[in-house]
N, C-alpha and C positions, 0 to 999 in steps of 0.2 A: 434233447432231454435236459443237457445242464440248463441250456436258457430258461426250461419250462424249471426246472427245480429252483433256479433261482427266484425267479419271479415269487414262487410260492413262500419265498425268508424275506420277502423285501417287507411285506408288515412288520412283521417282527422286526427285521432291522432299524424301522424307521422309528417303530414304538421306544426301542432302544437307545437309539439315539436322541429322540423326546428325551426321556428320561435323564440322559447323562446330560442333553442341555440344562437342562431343569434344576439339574443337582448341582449343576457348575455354577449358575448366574445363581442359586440360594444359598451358595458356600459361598461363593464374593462378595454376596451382601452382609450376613452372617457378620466374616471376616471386618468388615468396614464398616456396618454400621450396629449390627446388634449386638456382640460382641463389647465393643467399648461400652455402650447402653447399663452394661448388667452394674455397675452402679449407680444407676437411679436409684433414689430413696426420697421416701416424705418425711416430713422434721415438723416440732410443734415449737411454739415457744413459749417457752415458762417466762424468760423477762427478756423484752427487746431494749430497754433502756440502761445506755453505759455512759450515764450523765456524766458521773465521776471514776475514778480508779485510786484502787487501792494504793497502800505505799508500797516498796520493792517487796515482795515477799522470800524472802530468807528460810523460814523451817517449813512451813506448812498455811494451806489454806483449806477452809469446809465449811459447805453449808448443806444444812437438809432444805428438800426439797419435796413436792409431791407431785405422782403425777400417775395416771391410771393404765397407760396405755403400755406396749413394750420399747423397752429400749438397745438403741445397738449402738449409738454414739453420742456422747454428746461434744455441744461447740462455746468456745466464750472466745469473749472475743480482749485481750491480751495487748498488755502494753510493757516496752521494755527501755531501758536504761541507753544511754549513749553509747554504749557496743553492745550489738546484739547478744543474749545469750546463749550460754553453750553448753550440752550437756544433755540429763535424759529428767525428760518429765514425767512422772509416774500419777495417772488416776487410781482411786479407787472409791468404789461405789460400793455400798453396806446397806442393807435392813435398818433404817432409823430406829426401828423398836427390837431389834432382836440382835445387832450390831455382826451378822451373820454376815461376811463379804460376798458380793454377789456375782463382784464383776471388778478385771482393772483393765488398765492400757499404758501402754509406752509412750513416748513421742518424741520423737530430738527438737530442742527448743530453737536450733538453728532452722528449722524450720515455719516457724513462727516469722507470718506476715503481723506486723501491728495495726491496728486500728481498724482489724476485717476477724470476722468468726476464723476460728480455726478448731475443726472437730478432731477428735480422739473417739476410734474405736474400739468398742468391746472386745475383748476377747471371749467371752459371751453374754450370745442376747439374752435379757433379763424380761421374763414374760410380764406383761401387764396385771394389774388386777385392780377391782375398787379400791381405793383410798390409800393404795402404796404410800408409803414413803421412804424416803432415801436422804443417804447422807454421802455426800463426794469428798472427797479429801485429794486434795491437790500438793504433791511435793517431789520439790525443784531438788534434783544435785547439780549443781553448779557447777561446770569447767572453767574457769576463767574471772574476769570482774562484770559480765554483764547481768543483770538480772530483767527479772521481768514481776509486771504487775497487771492485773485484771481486772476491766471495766464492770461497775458495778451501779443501780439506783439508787437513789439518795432518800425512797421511802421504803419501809420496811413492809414486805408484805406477812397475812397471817401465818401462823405455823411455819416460818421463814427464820432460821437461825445464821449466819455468816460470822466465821471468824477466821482473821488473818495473823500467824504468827500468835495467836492463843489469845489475842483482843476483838472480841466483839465490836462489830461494825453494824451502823443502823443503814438497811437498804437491802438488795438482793443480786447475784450476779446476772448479768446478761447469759443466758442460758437457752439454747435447741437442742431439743433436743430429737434425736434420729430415730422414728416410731417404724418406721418398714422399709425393708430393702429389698431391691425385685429378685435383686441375683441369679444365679443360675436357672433361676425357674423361666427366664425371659428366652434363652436361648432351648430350653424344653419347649414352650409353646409355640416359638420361630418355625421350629423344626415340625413339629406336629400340625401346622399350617403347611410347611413346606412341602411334606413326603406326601401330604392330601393331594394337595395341587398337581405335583412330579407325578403320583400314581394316577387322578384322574385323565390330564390332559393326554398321559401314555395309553392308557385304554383306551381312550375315545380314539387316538390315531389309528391305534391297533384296529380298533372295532371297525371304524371308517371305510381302512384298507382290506383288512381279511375280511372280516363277516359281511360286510354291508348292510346293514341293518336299516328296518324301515324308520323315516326321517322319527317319527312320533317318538319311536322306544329309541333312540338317543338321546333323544330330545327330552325325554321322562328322565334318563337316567344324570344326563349332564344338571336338569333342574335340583334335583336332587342333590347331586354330592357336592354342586357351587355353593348350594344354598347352605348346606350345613358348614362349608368354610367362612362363607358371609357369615353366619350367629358368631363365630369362632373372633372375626377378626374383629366384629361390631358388636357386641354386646345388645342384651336390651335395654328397652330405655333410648336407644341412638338412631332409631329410624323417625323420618319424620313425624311430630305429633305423637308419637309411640306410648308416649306417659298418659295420656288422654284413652287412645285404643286400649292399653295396659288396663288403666281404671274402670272402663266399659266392660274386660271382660272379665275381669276379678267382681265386681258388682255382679252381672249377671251368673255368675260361678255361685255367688253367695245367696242368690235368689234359690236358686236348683237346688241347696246344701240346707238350706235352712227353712225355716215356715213363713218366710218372705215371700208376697206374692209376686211374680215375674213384674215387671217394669214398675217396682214401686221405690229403687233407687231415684232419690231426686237427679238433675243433670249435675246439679255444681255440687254433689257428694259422692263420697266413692264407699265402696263397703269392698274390709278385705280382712284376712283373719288377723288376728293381733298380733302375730309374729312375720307378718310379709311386710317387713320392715330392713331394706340394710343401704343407707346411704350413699355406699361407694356403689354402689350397681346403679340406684335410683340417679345416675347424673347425666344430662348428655352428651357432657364432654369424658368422651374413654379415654381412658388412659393405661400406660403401662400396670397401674395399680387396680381397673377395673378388670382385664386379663386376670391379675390375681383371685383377685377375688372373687369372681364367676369360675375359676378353675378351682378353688378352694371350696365351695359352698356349693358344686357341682353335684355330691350325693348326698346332699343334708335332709333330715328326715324333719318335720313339724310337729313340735309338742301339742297344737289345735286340733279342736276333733272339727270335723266336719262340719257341723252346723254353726261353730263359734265365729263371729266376726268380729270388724271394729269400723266404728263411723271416722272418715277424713275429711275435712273441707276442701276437696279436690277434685276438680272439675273432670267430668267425659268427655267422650267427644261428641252423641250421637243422639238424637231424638227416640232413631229406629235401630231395634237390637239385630235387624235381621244379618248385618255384614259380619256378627261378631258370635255369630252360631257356632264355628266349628272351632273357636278359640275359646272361647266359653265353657263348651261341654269337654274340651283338653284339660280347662281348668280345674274344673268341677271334678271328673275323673283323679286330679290332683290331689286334691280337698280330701275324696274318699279316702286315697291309700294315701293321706299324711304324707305327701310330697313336701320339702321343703320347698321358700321362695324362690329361689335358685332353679330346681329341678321343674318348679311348676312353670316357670317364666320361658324354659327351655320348650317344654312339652308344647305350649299353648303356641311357641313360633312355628315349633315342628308339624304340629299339626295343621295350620296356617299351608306352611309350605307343601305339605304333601297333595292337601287337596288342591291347591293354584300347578302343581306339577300335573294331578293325572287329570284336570280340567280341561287344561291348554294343549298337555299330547292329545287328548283326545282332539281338540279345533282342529290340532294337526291331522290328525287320521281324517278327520271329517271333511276338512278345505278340498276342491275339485282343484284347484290352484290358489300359488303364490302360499303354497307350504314353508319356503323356506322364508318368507316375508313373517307367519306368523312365530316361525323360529325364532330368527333375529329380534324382533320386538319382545318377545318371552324370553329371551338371553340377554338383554339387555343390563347393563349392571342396576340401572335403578330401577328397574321391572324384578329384578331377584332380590335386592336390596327389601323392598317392598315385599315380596314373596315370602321372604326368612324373616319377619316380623308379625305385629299383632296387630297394622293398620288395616282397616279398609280398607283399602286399595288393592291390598292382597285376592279378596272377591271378587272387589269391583273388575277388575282386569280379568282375572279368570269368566266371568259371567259374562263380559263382554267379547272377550274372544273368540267363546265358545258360540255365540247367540251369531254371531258374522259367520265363522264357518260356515255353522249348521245353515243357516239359511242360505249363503253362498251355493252349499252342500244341493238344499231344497231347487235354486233357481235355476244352476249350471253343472249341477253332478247329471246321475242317471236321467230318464225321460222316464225311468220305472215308479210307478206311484209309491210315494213313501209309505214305509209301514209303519206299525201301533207305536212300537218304540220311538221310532223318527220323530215322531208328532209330537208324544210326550215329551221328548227330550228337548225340542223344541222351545214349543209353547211352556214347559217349565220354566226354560234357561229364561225367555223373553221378560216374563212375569216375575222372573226373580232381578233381573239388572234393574228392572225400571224404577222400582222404587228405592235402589242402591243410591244412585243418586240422578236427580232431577234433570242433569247437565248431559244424562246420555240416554235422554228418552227418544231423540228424533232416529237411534239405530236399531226400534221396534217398527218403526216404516220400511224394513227392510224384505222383513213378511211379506211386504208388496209386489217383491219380485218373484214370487215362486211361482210360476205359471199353473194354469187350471191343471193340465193333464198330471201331476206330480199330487192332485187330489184323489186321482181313482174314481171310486164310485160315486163322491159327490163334486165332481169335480162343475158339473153344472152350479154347484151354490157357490163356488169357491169364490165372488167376491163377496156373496154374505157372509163366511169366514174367513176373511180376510179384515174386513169392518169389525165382524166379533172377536178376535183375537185383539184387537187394539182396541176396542172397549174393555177387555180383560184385563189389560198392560193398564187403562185409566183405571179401574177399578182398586186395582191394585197399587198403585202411584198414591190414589185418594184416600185408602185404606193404611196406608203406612205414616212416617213421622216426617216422611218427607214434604208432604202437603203442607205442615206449619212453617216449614222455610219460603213456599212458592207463598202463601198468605203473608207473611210476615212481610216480602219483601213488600210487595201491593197496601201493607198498610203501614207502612215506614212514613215517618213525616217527613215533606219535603222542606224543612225548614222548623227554627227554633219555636216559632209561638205556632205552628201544629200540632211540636212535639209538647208543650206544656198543654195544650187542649185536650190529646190525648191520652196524657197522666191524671187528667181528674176523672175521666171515665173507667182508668184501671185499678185494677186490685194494687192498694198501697204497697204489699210482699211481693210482686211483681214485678215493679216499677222501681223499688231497693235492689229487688238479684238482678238486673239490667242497667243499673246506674242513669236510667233515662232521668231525672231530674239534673244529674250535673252534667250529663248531655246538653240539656235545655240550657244551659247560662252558658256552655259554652257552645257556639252552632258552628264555628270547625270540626268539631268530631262528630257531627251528622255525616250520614253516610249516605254517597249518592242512589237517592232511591228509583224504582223505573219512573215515575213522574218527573225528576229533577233531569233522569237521562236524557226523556222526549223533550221538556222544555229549555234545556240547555245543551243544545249537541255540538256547538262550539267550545265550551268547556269540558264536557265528555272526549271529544276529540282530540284537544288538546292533550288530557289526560294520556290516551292511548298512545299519541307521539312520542310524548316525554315517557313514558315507562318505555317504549321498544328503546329509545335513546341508551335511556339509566339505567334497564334492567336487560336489556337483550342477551348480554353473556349468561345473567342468571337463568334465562328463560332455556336458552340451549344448553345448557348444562343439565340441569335439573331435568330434561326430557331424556338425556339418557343415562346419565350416571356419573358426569363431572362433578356433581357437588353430593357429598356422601354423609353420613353419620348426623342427621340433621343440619346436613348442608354444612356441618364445619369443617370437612375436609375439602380440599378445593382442587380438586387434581388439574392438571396441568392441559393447556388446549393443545397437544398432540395427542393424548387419548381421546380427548373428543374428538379429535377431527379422525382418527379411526375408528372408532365409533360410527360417525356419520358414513364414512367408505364401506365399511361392512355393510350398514344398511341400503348403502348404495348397490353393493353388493349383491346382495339379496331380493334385488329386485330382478337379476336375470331367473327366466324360465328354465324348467327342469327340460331335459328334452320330449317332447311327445306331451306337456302339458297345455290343458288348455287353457281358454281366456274367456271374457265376457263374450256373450251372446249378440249382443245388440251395441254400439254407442249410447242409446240411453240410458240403457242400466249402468254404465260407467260412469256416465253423469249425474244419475241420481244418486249413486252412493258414494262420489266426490261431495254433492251437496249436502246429503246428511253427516257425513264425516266434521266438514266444517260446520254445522247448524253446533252439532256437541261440540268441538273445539270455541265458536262463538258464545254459546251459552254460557261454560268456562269461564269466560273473562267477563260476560256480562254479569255472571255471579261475583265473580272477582273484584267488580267495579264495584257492585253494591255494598262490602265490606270496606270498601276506600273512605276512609272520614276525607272531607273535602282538603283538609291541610296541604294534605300528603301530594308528590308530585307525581308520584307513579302508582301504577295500580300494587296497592295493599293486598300479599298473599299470592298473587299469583306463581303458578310454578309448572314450568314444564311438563310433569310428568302429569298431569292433568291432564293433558293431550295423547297419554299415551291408549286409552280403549279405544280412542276411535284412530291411532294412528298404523295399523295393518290396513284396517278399508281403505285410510286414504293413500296409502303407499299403494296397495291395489288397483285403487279408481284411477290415481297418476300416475302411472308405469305408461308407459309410449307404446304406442299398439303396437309401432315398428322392431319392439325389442325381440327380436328372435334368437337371438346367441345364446345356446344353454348353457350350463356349466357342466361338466362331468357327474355330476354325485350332490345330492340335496345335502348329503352331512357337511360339506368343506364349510358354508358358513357357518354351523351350529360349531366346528371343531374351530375355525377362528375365532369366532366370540368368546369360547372357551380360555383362547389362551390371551384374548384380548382381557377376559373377567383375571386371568392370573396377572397380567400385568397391573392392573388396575388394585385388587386386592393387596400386592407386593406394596405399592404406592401409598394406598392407607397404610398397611401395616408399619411404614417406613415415616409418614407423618404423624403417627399417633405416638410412635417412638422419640419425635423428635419434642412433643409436647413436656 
């Protein structure tokens, strides 16, 4: 009885002890690195130029100044006499028109380094506004014989007054001034990443342990709650290309909202309302300051009505609107209820991530095997990275996952003929990847495997449906925007005097939004076309050397989640190489699950896996202008729709050794995703 009682507290123990790890290793960090962090602040400069310095100033110095933003410090930069001086220096800061004191500070002048800024803070912040102006009054009490003087320009800027000791001086001082400080709010956001994380990865142990839950709805719920610490830790705007997806579905938001006809946004313009404007969010390097500000503008409401927008010259990403549906219509839902940009930028990820969450648990529920294969790959950081954003990719992966199960589902699940639903869900899924993108049409021959009996009643026509399902996949492929890319690539010129041949036959406004004329004068930035690949496959090949040489770190990174926040965080190769173990991982069987049918079908969807990984790079290549020594653009995570099939098709028949429980990987990945997340949070800190 105790040993059965006990057994029954060891979840709970274990969830517990989760937790107080959790809390321990985010109090040490905390302690050591965000902690000292919390004086971060950004600074503007009014004058960087301390050409000359005043004489010793004795009573007093002041100048007005302007400046629009808030203040909380300012810095000049200080020169002093042959013994340092000693004593207390007192700022004060005034209303230039209203002579109302706003603001002062203290400072011991023995702490004055000379010839380096040295700020003085507010004892308080003094709010911004248009066309402030201010006046500083600087005065020294002297202890001793040293004094000090202050670097200043030697031209006078406008509405720029300086006087020293009550004599007008022509020029301005060297002046930063301190517009934001993270402060306390840095270790509020640490924390609310922190207790996410502590409480998720404690549930999922919990859950693992006591409920046992089927793989799918773990799997739904850990997509979920990683994803919304991913928005938290990465802003928008920080996923890759994200400003492009962003402008695609704000564009098509604008279509829906106003009397715009659907696709009549040009590509290289964006339509957004005239208040989804705010700089510090719009960049893709995050920073401490971008936290702020996404926490700050979190419930802001938009003065624009619905149908109001504004023209940008700023490119999309996308010929075809079709990847950008469910980010779009989040948007658009924005637009109605006067969401501000903030709140809308949020909704349009959220909504992104929820449908790649219950797409991919579904692959899961649906896979016959290698469920936990399609886990790991759907937990992967740059697979969620991508999830809790507004790219493509977000789709594309979900659509792909789903379309392998399911057919997986179709050729080695039951022997029972599938039903209405099955088919539709199918043939939907099929018809929606293909024309996603071009590069993962060869995982629509996968229909091939579903053997006759799995048709029912017509199981006799089933290779005439089998042919008509992948006419429906071309139909649809030719039907979409993706067809201008496969034509485009086939009529690329292989060379400089093809490409002026084929600027007199185009439309002059065509041939300007493509810069193909200064293409033409220069024939390095030709890009290798499929004609230049077949007639020079010595040089192509070369090509693909030299980029696995120059680029292979990039390439393994970017496939699972070492390079983050548009690739400017660079995490470290022990996460990847855990990463790759986990996946390794996940390639053991569940117990009692099965495997392929036959060796051929193993090998044919080894082949198709690589056909979409090849296509990939052969896309890849064609964006290469010939300069360049490595393939241009490539990136890992391109390989990730078709990389469950191929971790599938390459599993060793011999692998029998199951694991315990399908959750243990999804619950590693978990806490592999919190190390990894701690890691950003930890270099974006250190920016």
């Amino acid at each position: 009885m105790k040993a059965s009682s006990l057994k029954k507290w060891i979840p709970l123990l274990a969830a517990l002890l989760c937790l107080g790890f959790c809390l321990c290793l985010f109090g040490g960090v905390w302690i050591l690195k965000v902690r000292p962090a919390q004086n971060k602040s950004t600074s503007a400069r009014i004058s960087d130029d301390y050409s000359l310095y005043t004489g010793m100033v004795e009573d007093s110095l002041s100048e007005t100044f302007a400046c629009d933003e808030d203040l909380y410090a300012l810095a000049f930069v200080f020169g002093v006499s042959e013994v340092q001086p000693q004593g207390e220096l007192l700022l004060t800061l005034t209303d230039a028109q209203t002579g109302e004191v706003l603001a002062q500070s203290r400072g011991e002048m023995g702490n004055i380094l000379p010839g380096q800024y040295t700020g003085l803070g507010l004892d308080v912040p003094v709010d911004g506004r248009e066309g402030a102006r201010y006046t500083l009054t600087l005065t020294p009490s002297y202890q001793g014989e040293g004094r000090l003087c202050l670097g200043y320009s030697g031209s006078t800027a406008e509405g720029v007054g300086l006087t020293a000791d009550g004599q007008p001086l022509e020029g301005q001082l060297a002046l930063l001034v301190t517009t934001g400080q993270i402060g306390s709010f840095l270790s509020r956001y640490y924390w609310v990443m922190a207790l996410s994380l502590s409480l998720i990865l404690s549930l999922a142990l919990w859950a693992a342990l006591a409920l046992r839950p089927a793989l799918h709805r773990l799997y739904f719920a850990l997509v979920l709650s990683l994803g919304l610490v991913y928005c938290l830790v990465l802003p928008p705007y920080s996923a890759p290309d994200e400003q492009f997806h962003i402008n695609q579905s704000f564009s098509i938001a604008t279509t829906l909202t106003s009397r715009l006809p659907l696709g009549s946004v040009p590509l290289n313009e964006t339509y957004r309302r005239p208040g989804d404007q705010n700089p510090l969010l719009q960049d893709q390097n995050t920073t401490v300051f971008t936290w702020q500000e996404f926490a700050d503008t979190l419930f802001t409401r938009s003065p624009d009505s619905a149908g109001d927008f504004q023209l940008y010259t700023e490119m999309q990403a996308d010929d075809s609107d079709l990847l950008y549906c469910v980010s779009s219509l989040a948007v658009a839902l924005c637009f109605v209820l006067k969401l501000g940009f903030t709140p809308t930028l949020v909704v349009g990820r959220l909504a992104n991530l929820a449908v790649y969450a219950l797409l991919t648990s579904w692959a899961l529920k649906k896979a016959p095997f290698g469920k936990k294969i399609f886990a790991c790959v759907g937990l992967l950081p740059m697979s969620l990275h991508l999830a809790a954003s507004f790219s493509r990719d977000c789709l594309t992966l979900a659509f792909a996952f789903l379309f392998t199960a399911l057919c997986l589902n179709g050729a080695f699940g039951s022997q029972k003929p599938l039903g209405p639903f099955d088919w539709a869900a199918l043939i939907l899924t099929g018809v929606l990847l293909v024309p996603a993108k071009a590069v993962y049409f060869p995982l629509a021959a996968l229909f091939l495997l579903i053997p006759a009996v799995r048709f029912g009643r017509v199981a006799k026509h089933s290779r005439l449906l089998k042919a008509g399902f992948l006419v429906l996949c071309a139909l649809a492929f030719l039907l979409s925007g993706a067809r201008y890319t496969i034509s485009g690539l086939f009529t690329r010129a292989d060379s400089a005097e093809e490409l002026t041949a084929q600027i007199e036959t185009m439309d002059e406004n065509v041939a300007q939004s493509w810069n193909l004329e200064e293409q033409a004068q220069n024939p390095d930035s030709i890009c290798y076309s499929p004609g230049y690949i077949l007639t020079h496959p010595v040089q192509t090949a070369a090509l693909v050397g030299n980029s696995l040489i120059e680029q292979g770190e990039h390439y393994l990174k970017t496939l699972v989640g070492g390079k983050l926040s548009y690739y400017s965080l660079d995490l470290s190769w022990g996460w990847v190489l855990l990463l790759y173990l986990l996946l390794a991982f996940s390639l053991l069987p569940e117990p009692g699950e099965g495997d392929w049918g036959k060796p051929s079908g193993r090998i044919f969807a080894a082949l198709l896996a690589l056909a979409c990984m090849g296509l990939a790079v052969a896309g890849c290549i064609t964006w290469t202008p010939t300069y360049y020594t490595s393939i241009y653009g490539l990136q890992g995570r391109y390989f990730l729709p078709a990389l469950p099939l191929l971790c599938l098709a390459l599993r060793p028949a011999w692998l029998r050794r199951a694991t315990p429980s399908g959750a243990l990987p999804a619950v590693f990945l978990a806490f592999a995703n919190m190390g990894i997340l701690l890691n950003a949070f930890l270099a974006i800190l250190a920016r």
